[in-house]
PDB file of N, H, CA, C and O in Angstrom:
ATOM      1  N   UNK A   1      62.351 136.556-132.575  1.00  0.00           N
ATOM      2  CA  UNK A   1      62.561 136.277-131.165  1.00  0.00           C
ATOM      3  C   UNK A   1      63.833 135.452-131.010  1.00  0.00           C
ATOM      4  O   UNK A   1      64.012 134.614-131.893  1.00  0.00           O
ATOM      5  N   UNK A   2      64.889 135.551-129.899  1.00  0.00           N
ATOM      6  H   UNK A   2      64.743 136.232-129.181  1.00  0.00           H
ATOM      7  CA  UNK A   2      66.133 135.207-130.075  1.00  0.00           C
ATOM      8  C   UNK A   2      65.829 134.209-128.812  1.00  0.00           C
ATOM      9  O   UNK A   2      65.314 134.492-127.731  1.00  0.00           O
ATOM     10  N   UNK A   3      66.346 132.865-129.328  1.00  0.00           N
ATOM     11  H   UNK A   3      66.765 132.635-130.207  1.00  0.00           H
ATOM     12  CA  UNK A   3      66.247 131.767-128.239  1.00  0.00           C
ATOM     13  C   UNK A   3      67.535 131.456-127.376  1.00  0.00           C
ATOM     14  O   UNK A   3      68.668 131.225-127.798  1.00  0.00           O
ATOM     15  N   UNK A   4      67.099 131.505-126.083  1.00  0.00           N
ATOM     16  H   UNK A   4      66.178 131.694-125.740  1.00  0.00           H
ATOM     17  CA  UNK A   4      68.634 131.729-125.697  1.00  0.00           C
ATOM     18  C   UNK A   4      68.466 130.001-125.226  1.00  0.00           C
ATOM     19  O   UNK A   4      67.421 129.370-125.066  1.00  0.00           O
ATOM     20  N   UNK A   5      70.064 129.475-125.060  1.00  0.00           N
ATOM     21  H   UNK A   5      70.913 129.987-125.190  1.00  0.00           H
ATOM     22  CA  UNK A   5      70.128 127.736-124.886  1.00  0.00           C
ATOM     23  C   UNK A   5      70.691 127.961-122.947  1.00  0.00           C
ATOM     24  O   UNK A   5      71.242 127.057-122.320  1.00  0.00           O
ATOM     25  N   UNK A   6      70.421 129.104-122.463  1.00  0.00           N
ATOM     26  H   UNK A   6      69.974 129.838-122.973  1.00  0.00           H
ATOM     27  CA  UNK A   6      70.547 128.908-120.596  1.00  0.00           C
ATOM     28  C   UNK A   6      70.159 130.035-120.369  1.00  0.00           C
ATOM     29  O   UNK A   6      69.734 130.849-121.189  1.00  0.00           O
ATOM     30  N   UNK A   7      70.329 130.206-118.764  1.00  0.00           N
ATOM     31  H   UNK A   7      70.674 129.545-118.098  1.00  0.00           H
ATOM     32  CA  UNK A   7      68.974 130.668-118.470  1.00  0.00           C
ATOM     33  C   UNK A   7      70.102 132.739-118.516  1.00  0.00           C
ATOM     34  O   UNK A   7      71.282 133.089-118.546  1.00  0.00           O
ATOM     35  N   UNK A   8      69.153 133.222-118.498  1.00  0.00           N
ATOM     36  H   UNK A   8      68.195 132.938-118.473  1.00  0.00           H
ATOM     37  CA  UNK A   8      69.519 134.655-118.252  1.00  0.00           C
ATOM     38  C   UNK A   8      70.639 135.090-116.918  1.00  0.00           C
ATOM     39  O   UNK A   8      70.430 134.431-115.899  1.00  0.00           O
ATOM     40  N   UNK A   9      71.450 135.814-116.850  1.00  0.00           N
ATOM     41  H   UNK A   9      71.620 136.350-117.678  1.00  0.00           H
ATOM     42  CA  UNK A   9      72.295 135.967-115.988  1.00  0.00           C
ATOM     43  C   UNK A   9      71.478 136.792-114.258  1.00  0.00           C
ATOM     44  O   UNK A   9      71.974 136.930-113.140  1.00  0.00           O
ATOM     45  N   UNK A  10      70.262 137.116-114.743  1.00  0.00           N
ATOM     46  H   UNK A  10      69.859 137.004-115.651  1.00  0.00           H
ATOM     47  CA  UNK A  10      69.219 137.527-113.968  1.00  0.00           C
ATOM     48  C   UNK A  10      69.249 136.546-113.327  1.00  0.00           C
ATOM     49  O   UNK A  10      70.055 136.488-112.399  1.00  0.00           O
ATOM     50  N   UNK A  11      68.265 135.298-113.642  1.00  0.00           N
ATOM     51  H   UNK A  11      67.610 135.345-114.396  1.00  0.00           H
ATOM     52  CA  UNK A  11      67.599 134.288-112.940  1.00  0.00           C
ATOM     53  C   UNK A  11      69.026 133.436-112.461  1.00  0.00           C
ATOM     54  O   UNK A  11      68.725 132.589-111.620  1.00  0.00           O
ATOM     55  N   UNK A  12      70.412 133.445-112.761  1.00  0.00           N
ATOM     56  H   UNK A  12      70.657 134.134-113.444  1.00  0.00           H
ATOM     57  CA  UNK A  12      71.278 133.016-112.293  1.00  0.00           C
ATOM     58  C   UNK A  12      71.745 133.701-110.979  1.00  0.00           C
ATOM     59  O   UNK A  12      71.825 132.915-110.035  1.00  0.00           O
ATOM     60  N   UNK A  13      72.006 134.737-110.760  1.00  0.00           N
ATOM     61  H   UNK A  13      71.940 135.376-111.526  1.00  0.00           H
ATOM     62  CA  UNK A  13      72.174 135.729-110.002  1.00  0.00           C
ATOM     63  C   UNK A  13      71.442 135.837-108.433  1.00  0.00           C
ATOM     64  O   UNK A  13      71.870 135.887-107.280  1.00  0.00           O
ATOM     65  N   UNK A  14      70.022 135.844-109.121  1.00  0.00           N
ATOM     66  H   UNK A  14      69.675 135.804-110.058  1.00  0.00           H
ATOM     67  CA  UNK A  14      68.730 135.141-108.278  1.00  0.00           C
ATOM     68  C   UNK A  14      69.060 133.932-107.262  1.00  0.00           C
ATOM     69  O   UNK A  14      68.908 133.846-106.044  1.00  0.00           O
ATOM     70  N   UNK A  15      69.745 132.714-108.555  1.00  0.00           N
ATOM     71  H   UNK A  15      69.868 132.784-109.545  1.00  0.00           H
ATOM     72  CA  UNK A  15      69.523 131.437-108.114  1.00  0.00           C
ATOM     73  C   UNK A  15      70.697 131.631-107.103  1.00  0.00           C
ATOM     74  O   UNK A  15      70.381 131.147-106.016  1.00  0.00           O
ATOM     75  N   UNK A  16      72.072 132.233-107.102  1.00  0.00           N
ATOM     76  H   UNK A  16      72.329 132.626-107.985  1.00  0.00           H
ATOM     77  CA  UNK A  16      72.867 132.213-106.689  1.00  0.00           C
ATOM     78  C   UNK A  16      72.722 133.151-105.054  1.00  0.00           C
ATOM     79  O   UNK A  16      73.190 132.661-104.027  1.00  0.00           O
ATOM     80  N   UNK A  17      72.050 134.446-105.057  1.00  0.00           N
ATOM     81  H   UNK A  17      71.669 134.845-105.891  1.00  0.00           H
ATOM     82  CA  UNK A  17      72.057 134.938-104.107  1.00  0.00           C
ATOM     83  C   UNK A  17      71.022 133.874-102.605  1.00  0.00           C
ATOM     84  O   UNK A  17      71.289 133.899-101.404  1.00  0.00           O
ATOM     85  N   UNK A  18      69.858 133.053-103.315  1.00  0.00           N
ATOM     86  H   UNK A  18      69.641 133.032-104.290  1.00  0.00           H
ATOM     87  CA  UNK A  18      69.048 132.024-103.192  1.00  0.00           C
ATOM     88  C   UNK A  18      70.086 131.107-102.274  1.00  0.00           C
ATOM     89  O   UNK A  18      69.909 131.092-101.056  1.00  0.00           O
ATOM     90  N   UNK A  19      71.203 130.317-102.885  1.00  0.00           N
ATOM     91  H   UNK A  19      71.347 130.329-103.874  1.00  0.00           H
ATOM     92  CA  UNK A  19      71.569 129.751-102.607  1.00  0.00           C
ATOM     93  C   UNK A  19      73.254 129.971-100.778  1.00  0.00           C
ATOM     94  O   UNK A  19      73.710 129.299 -99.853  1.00  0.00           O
ATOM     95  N   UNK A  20      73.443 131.653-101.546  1.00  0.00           N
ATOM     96  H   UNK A  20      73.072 132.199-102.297  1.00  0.00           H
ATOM     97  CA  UNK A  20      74.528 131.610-100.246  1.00  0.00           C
ATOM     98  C   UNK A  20      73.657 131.704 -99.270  1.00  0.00           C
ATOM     99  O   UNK A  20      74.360 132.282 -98.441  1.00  0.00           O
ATOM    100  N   UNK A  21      72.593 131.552 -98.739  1.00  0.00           N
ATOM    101  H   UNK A  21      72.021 131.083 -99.413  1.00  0.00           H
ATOM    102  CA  UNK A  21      71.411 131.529 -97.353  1.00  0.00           C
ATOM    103  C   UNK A  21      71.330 130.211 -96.888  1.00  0.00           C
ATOM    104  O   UNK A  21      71.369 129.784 -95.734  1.00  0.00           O
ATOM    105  N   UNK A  22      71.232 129.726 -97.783  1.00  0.00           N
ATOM    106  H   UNK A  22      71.201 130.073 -98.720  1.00  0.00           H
ATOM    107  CA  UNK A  22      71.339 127.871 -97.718  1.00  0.00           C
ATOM    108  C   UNK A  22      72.047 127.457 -96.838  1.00  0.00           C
ATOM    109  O   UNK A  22      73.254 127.641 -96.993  1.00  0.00           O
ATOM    110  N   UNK A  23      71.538 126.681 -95.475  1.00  0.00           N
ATOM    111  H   UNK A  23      70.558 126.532 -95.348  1.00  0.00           H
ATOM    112  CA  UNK A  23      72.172 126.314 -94.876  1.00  0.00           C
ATOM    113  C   UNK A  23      72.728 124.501 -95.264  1.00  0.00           C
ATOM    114  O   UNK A  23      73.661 123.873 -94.762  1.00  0.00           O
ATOM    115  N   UNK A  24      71.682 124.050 -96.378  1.00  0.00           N
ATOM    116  H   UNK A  24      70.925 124.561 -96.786  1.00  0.00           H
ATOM    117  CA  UNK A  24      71.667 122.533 -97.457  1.00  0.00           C
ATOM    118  C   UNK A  24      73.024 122.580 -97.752  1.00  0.00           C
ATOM    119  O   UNK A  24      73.485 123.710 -97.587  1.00  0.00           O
ATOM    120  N   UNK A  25      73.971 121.600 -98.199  1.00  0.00           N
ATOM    121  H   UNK A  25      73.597 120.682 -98.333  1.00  0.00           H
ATOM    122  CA  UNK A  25      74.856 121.661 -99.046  1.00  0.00           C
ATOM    123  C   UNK A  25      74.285 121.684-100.790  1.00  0.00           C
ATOM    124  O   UNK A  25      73.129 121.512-101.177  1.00  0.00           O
ATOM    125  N   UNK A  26      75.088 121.860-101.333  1.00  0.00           N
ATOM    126  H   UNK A  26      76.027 122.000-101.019  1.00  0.00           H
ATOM    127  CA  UNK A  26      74.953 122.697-102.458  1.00  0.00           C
ATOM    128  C   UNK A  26      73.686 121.262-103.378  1.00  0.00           C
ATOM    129  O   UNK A  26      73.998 120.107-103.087  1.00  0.00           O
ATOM    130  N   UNK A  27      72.769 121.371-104.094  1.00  0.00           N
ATOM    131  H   UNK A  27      72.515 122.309-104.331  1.00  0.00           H
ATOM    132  CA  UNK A  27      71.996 120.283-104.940  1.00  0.00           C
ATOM    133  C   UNK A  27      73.377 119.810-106.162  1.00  0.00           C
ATOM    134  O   UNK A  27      74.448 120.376-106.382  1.00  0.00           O
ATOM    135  N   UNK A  28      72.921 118.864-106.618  1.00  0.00           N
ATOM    136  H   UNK A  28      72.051 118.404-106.439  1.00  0.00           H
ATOM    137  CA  UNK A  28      73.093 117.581-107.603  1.00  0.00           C
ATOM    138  C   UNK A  28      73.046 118.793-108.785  1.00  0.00           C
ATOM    139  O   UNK A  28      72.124 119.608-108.742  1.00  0.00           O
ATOM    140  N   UNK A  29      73.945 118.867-109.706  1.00  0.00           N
ATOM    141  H   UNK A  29      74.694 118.205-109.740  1.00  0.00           H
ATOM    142  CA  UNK A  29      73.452 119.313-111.331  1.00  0.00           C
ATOM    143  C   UNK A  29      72.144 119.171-111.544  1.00  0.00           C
ATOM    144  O   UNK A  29      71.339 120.090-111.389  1.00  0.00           O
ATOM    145  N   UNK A  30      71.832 117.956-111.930  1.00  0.00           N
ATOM    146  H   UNK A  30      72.486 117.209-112.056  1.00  0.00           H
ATOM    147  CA  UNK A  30      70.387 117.792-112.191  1.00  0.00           C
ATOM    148  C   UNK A  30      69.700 118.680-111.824  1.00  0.00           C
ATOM    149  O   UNK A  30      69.304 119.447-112.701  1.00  0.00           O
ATOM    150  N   UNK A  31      69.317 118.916-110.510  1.00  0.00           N
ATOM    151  H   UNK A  31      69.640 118.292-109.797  1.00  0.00           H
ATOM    152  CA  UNK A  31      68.430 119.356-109.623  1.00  0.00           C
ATOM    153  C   UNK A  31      68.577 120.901-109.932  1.00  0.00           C
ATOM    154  O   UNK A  31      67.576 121.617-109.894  1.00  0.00           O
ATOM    155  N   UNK A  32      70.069 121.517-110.298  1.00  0.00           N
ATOM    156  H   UNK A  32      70.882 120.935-110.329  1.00  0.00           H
ATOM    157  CA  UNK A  32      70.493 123.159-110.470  1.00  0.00           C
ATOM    158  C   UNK A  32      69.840 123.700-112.020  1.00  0.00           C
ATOM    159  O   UNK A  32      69.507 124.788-112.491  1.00  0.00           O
ATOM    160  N   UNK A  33      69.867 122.550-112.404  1.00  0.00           N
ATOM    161  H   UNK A  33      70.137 121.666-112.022  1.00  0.00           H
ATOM    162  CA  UNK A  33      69.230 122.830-113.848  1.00  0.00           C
ATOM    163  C   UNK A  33      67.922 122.930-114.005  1.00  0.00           C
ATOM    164  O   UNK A  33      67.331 123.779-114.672  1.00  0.00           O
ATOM    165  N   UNK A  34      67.224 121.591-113.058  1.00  0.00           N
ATOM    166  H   UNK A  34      67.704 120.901-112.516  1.00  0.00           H
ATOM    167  CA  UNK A  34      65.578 121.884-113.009  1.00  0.00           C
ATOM    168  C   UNK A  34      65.389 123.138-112.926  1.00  0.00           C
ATOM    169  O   UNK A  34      64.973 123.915-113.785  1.00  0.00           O
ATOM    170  N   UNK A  35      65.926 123.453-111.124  1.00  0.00           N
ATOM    171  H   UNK A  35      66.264 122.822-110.426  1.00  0.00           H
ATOM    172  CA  UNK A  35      65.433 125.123-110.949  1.00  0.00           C
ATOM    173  C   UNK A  35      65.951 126.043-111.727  1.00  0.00           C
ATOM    174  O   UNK A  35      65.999 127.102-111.100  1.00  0.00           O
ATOM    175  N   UNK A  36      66.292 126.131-112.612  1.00  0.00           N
ATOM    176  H   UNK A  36      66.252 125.271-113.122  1.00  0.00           H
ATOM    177  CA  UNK A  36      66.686 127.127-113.597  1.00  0.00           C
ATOM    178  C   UNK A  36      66.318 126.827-114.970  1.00  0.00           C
ATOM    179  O   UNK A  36      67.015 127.388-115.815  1.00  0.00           O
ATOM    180  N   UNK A  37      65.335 126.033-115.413  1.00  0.00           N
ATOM    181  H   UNK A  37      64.769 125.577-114.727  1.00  0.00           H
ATOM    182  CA  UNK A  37      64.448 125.673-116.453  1.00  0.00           C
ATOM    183  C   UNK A  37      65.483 125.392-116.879  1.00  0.00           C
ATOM    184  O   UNK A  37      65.396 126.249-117.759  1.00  0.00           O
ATOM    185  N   UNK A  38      66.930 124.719-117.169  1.00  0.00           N
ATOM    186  H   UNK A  38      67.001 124.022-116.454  1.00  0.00           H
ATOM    187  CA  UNK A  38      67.571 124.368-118.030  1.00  0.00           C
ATOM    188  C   UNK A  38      67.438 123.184-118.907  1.00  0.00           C
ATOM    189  O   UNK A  38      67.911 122.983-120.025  1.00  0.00           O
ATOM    190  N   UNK A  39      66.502 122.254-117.963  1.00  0.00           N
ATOM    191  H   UNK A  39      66.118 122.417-117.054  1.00  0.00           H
ATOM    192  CA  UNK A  39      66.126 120.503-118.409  1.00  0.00           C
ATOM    193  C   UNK A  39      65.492 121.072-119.355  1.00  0.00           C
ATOM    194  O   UNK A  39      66.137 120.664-120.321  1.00  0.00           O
ATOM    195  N   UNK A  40      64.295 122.042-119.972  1.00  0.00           N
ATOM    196  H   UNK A  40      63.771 122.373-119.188  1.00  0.00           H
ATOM    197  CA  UNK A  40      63.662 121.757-120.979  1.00  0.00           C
ATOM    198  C   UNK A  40      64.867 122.441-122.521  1.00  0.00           C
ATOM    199  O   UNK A  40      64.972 122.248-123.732  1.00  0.00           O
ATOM    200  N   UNK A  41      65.318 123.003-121.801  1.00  0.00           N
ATOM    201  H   UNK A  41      65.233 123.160-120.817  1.00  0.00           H
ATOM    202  CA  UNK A  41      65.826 123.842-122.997  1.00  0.00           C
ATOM    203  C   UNK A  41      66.753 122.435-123.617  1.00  0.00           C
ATOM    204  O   UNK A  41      66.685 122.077-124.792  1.00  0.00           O
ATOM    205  N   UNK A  42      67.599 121.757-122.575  1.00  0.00           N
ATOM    206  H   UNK A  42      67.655 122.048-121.619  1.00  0.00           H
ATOM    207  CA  UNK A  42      68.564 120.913-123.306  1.00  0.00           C
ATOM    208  C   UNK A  42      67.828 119.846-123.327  1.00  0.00           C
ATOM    209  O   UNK A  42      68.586 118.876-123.296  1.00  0.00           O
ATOM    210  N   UNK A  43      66.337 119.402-123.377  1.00  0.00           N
ATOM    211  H   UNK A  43      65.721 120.190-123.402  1.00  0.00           H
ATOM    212  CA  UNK A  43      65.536 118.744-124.313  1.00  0.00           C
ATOM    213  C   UNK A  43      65.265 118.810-125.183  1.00  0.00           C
ATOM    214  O   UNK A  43      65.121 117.882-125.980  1.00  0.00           O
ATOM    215  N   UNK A  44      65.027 120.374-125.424  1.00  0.00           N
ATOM    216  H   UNK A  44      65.143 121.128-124.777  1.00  0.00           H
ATOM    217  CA  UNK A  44      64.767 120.859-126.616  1.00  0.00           C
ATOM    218  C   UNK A  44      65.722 120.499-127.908  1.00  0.00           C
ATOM    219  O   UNK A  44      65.481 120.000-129.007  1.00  0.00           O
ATOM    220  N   UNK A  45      66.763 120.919-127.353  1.00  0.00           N
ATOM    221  H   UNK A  45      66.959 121.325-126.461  1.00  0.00           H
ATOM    222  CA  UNK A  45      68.463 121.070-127.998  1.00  0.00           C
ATOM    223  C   UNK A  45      68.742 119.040-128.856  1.00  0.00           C
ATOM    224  O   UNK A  45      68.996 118.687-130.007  1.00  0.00           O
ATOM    225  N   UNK A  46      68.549 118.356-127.737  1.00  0.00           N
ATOM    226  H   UNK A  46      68.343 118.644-126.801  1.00  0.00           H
ATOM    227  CA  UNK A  46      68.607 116.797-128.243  1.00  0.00           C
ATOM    228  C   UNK A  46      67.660 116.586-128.704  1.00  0.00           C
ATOM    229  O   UNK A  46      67.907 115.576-129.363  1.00  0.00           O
ATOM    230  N   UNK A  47      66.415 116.883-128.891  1.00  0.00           N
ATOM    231  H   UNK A  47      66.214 117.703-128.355  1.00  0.00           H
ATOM    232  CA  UNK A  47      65.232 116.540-129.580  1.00  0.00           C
ATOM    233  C   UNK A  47      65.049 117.063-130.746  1.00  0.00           C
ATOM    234  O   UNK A  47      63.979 116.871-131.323  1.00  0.00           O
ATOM    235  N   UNK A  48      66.243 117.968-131.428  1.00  0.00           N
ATOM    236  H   UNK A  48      67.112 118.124-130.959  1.00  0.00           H
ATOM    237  CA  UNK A  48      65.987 118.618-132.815  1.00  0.00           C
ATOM    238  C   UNK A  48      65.505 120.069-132.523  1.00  0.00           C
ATOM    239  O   UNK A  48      65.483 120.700-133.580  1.00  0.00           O
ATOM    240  N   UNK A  49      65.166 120.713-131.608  1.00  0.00           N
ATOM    241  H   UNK A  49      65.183 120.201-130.749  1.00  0.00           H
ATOM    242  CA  UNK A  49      64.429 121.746-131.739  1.00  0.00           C
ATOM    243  C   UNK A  49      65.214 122.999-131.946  1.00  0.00           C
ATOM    244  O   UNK A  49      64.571 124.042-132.067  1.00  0.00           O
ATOM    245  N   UNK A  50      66.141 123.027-131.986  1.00  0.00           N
ATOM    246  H   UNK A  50      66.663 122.180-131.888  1.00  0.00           H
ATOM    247  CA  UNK A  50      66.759 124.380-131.622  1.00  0.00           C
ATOM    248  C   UNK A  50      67.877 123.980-133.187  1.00  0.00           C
ATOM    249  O   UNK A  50      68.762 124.819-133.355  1.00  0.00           O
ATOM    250  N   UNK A  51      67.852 123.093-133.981  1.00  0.00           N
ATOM    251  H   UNK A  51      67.133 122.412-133.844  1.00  0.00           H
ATOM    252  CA  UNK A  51      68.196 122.994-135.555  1.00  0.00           C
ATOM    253  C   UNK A  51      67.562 123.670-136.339  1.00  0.00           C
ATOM    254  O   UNK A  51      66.359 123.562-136.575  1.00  0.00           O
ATOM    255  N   UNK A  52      68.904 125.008-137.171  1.00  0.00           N
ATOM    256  H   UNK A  52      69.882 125.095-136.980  1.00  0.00           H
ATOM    257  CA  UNK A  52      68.038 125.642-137.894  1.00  0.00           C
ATOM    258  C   UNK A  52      67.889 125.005-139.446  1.00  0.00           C
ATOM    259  O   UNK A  52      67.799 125.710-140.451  1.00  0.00           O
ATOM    260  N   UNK A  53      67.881 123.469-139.445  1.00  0.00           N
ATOM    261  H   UNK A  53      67.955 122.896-138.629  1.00  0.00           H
ATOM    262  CA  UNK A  53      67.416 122.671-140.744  1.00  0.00           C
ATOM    263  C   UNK A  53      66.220 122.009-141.189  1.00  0.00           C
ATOM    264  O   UNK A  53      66.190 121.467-142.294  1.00  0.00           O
TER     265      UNK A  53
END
């Protein structure tokens, strides 16, 4: 199984068509990453998990 470290160009695409409707100004990083499961992956990444040692 191949682990990818962001999210699929799908769920980006998604997030992006999502977002030109938005009448909000644009969210915080943080917040672009939540909704796009990115926080766990680059937990993963600093926590050792994604080391193939």
């Amino acid at each position: 199984m191949t682990q990818s470290n962001h999210p699929s160009k799908f769920v980006v695409r998604a997030y992006l068509a999502r977002r030109a409707h938005a009448l909000k100004p644009p969210p915080t990083p943080e917040e672009i990453r939540r909704q796009l499961g990115w926080e766990l992956l680059m937990t993963q990444v600093k926590d050792g998990a994604g080391s193939a040692s």
